[in-house]
ZANUKE-475442 format. One record per residue (C-alpha): x, y, z. Coordinates in steps of 0.001 Angstrom, whole numbers, plus 500000, padded with zeros to 6 digits. Each point is the difference from the previous one (the first is absolute). Example, Ala and Ser with C-alpha at 12.3 -4.5 7.8 and 13.67 -1.06 7.14 Angstrom:
BEGIN
<c1=512300 c2=495500 c3=507800>
<c1=501370 c2=503440 c3=499340>
! end
This chain:
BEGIN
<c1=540532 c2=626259 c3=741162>
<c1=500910 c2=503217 c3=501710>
<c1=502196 c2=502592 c3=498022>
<c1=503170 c2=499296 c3=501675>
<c1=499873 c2=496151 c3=499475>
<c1=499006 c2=500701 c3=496340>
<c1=503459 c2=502592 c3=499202>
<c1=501959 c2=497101 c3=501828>
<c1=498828 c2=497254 c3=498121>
<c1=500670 c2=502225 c3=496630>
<c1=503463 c2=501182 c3=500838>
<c1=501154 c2=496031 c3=501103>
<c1=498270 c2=498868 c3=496201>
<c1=502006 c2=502819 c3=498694>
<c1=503277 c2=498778 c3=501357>
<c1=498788 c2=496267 c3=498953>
<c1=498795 c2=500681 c3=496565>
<c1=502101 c2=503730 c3=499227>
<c1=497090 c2=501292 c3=497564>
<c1=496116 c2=500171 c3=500575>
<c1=497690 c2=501875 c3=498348>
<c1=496476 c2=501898 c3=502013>
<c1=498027 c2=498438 c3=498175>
<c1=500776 c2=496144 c3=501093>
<c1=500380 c2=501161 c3=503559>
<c1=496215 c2=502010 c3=500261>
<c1=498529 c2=496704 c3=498747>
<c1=502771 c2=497857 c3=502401>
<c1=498761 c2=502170 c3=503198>
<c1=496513 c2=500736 c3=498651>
<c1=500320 c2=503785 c3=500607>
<c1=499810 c2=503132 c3=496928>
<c1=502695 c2=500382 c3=498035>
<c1=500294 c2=503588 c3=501580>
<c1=500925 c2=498115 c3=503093>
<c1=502915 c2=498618 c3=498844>
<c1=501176 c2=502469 c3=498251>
<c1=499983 c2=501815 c3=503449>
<c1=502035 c2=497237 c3=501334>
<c1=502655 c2=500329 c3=497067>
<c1=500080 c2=503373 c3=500655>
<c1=501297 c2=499474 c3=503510>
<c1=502067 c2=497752 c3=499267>
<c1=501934 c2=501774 c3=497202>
<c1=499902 c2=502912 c3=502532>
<c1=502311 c2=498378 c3=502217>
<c1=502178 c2=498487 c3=497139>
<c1=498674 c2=496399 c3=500136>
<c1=499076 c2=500272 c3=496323>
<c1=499761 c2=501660 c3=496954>
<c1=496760 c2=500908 c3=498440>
<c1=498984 c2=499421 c3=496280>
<c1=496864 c2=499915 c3=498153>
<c1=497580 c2=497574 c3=501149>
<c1=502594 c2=498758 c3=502874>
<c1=503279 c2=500112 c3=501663>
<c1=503205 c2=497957 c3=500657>
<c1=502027 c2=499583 c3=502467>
<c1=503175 c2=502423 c3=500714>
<c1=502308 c2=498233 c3=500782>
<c1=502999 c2=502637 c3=499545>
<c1=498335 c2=501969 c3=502603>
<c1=499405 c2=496733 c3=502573>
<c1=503389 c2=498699 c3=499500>
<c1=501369 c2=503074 c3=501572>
<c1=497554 c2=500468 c3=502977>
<c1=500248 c2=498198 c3=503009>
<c1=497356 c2=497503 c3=499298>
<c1=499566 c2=496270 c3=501752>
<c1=502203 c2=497500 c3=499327>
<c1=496982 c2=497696 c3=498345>
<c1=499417 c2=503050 c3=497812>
<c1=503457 c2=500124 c3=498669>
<c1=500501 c2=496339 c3=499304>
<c1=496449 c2=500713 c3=497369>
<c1=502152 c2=503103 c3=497963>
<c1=502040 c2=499253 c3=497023>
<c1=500056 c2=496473 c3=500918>
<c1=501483 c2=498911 c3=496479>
<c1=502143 c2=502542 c3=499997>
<c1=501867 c2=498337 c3=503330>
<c1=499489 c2=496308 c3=498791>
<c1=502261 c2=501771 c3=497143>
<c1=502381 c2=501317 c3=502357>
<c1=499908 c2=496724 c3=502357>
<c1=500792 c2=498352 c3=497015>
<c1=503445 c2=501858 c3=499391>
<c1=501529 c2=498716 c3=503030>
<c1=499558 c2=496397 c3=500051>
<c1=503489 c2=499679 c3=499887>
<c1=501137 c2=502386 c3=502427>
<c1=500041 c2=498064 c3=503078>
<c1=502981 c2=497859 c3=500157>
<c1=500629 c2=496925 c3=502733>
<c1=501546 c2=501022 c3=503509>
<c1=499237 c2=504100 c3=499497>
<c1=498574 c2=502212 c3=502700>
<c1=497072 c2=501541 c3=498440>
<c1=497469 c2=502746 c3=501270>
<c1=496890 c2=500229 c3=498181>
<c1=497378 c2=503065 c3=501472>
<c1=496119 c2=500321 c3=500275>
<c1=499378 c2=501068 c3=496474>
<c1=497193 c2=498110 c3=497708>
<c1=502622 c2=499971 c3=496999>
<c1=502988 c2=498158 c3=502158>
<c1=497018 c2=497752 c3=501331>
<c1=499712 c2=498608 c3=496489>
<c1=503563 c2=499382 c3=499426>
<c1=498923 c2=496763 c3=502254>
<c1=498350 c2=498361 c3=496877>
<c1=502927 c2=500147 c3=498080>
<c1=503268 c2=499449 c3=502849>
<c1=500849 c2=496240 c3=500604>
<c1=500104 c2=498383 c3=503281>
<c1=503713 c2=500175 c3=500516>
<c1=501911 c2=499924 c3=503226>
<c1=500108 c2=503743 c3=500851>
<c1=499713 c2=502278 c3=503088>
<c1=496868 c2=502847 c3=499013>
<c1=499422 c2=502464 c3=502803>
<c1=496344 c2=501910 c3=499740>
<c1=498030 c2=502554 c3=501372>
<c1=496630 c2=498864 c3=497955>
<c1=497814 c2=497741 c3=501487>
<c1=498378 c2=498881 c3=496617>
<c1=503822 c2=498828 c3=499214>
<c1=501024 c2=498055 c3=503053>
<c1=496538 c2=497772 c3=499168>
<c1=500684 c2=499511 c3=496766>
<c1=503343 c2=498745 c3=500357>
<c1=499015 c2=497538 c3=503042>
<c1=499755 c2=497630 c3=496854>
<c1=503203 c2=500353 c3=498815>
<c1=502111 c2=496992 c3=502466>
<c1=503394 c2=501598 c3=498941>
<c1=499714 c2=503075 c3=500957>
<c1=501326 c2=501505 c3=503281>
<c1=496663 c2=502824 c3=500566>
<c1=501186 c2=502804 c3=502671>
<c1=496599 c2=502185 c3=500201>
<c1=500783 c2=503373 c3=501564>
<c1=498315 c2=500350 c3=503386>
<c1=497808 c2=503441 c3=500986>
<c1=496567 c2=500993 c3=500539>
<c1=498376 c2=498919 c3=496719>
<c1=498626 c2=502848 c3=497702>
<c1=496676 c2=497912 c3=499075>
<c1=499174 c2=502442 c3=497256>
<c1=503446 c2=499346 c3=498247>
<c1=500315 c2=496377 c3=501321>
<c1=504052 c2=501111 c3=501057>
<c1=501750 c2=500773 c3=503019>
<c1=501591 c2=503326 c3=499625>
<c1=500325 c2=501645 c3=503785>
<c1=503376 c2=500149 c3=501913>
<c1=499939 c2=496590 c3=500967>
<c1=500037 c2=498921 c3=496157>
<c1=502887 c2=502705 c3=499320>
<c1=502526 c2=499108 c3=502534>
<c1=499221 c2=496523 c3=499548>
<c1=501534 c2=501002 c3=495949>
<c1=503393 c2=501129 c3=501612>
<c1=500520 c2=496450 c3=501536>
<c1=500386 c2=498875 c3=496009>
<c1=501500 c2=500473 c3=496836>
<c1=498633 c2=499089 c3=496608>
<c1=501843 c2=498807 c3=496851>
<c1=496756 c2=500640 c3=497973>
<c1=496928 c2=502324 c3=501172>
<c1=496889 c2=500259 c3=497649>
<c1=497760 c2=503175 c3=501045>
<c1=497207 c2=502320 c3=497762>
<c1=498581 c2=503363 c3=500736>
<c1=497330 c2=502430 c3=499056>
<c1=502100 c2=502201 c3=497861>
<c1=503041 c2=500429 c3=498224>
<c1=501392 c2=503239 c3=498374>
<c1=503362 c2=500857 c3=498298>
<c1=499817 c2=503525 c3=502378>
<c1=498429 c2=498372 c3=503339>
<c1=501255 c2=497038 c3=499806>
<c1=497835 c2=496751 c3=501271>
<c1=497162 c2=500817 c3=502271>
<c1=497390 c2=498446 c3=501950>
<c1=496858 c2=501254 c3=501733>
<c1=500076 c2=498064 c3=503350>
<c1=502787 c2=501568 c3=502617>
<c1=500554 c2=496968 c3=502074>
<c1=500463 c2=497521 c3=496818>
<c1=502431 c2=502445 c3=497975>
<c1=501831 c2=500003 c3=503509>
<c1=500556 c2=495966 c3=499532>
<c1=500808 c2=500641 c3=496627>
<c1=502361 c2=502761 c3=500152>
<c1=502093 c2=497609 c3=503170>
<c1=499754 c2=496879 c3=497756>
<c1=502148 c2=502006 c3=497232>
<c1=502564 c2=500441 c3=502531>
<c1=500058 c2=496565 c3=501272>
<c1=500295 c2=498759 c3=495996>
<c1=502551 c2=498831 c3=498054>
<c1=498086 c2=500687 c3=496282>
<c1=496193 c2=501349 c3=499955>
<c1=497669 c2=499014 c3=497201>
<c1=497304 c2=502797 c3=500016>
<c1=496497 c2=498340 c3=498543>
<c1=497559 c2=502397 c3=498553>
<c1=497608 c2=500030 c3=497267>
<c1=499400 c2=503267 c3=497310>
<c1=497477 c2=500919 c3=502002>
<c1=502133 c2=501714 c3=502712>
<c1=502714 c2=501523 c3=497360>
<c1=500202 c2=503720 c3=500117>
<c1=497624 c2=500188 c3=503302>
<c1=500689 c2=501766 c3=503514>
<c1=498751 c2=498570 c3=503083>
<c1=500298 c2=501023 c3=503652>
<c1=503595 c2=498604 c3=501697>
<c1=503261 c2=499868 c3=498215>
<c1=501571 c2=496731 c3=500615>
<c1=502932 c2=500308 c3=497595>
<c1=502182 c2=501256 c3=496999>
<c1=500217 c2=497383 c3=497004>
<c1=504080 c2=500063 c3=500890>
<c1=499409 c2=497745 c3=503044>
<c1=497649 c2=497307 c3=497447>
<c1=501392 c2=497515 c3=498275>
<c1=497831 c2=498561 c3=497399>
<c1=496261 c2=501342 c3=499081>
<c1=497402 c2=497591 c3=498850>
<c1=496993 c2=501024 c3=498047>
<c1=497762 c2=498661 c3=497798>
<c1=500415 c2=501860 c3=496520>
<c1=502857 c2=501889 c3=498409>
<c1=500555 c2=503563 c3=501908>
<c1=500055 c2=503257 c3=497957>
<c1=504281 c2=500601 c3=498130>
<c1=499888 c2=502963 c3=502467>
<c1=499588 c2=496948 c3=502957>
<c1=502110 c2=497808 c3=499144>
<c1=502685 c2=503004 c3=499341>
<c1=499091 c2=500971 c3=503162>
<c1=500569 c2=496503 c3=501575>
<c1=503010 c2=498999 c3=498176>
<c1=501787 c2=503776 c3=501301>
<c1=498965 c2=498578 c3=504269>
<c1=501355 c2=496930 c3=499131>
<c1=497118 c2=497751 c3=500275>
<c1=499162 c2=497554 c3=497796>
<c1=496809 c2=499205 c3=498296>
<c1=497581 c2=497363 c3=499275>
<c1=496728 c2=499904 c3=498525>
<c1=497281 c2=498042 c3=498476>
<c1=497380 c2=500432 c3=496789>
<c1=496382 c2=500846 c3=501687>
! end
């Protein structure tokens, strides 16, 4: 196996299995232990994990906030979401105009909403084919060049296509969320649909995990004043929810 096919196959088992030690690896690939520890190496480098002694795991505070593959994101803090998903089985209601974006998070609310008669406009891909199951619902899928790395249409097309509609409910995430910064995300053309879906919505319901508290990322896509409700999946810090209860916006959480 050539070097490059070996660091790909570890950092894929690192996002499937979160912890692996050298050891199991130099006798999984049948190369020294010094090799792999060479390949950890690199891969803590660039913030893919965190080393320890005798192995590494996965960092996924650092990957949630880089621009990473869509297939990537759906593999970090995955209970953490299904704990979040779980919070809002109850927030779509019959005959409501709903917007739900490309994020990994709001693509696991779809385990947990029932199949009710309701309009939901998207810009993710991975959405629009999950809900062809669903007979009741009225699917608008936003139209654009598709981004294949995000699975989402986010060019102009996508963004005018926004102003044509107005939604009672809209259910977005983001990389980062800060009580100076505000909520931020690290792909420009995706915090642009995000930041015109706020304006086309009647109440916003913000989804993030504790992951992304008290982190920066690249574009500013909004103040917490313009949010509505946050959803995350264990109880914020007192200074938080002060915070949150002075912008108005109302909180929600889980226990993992």
């Amino acid at each position: 196996m050539l070097p490059i096919d070996r660091k790909n196959k570890i950092y894929n088992l690192f996002l499937e299995r979160k912890t692996l030690t050298i050891k199991e690896l130099a006798k999984e690939f049948d190369v020294s232990e010094q090799t792999i520890r060479r390949d950890f190496k690199e891969l803590e480098d660039g913030d893919i994990i965190t080393m320890f002694y005798g192995g590494g795991t996965i960092n996924e505070v650092s990957l949630s906030k880089k621009n990473v593959e869509f297939s990537v994101r759906q593999k970090l803090t995955i209970r953490e979401k299904e704990e979040i998903a779980r919070l809002t089985y109850d927030k779509v209601k019959p005959n409501e105009s709903i917007y739900m974006d490309n994020s990994s998070t709001v693509l696991a609310m779809l385990d947990f909403i029932d199949d009710v008669p309701v309009t939901i406009v998207t810009n993710a891909i991975m959405v629009s084919y999950r809900l062809l199951n669903f007979k009741n619902i009225n699917l608008v899928q936003l139209g654009g060049v598709i981004d294949i790395r995000n699975k989402c249409t986010s060019d102009s097309t996508c963004l005018e296509m926004i102003d044509n509609y107005n939604f009672e409910k809209s259910f977005i995430s983001c990389s980062s969320i800060s009580m100076v910064n505000g909520i931020t995300d690290s792909n420009v053309a995706i915090s642009s649909v995000r930041k015109k879906v706020i304006e086309h919505s009647k109440e916003v319901y913000l989804l993030v995990d504790h992951t992304k508290f008290d982190k920066i990322s690249l574009v500013h896509i909004s103040d917490f004043e313009k949010i509505d409700y946050l959803i995350t999946n264990r109880k914020p810090s007192d200074e938080w929810e002060e915070f949150l209860a002075e912008s108005d916006v109302k909180i929600l959480y889980g226990n993992y």
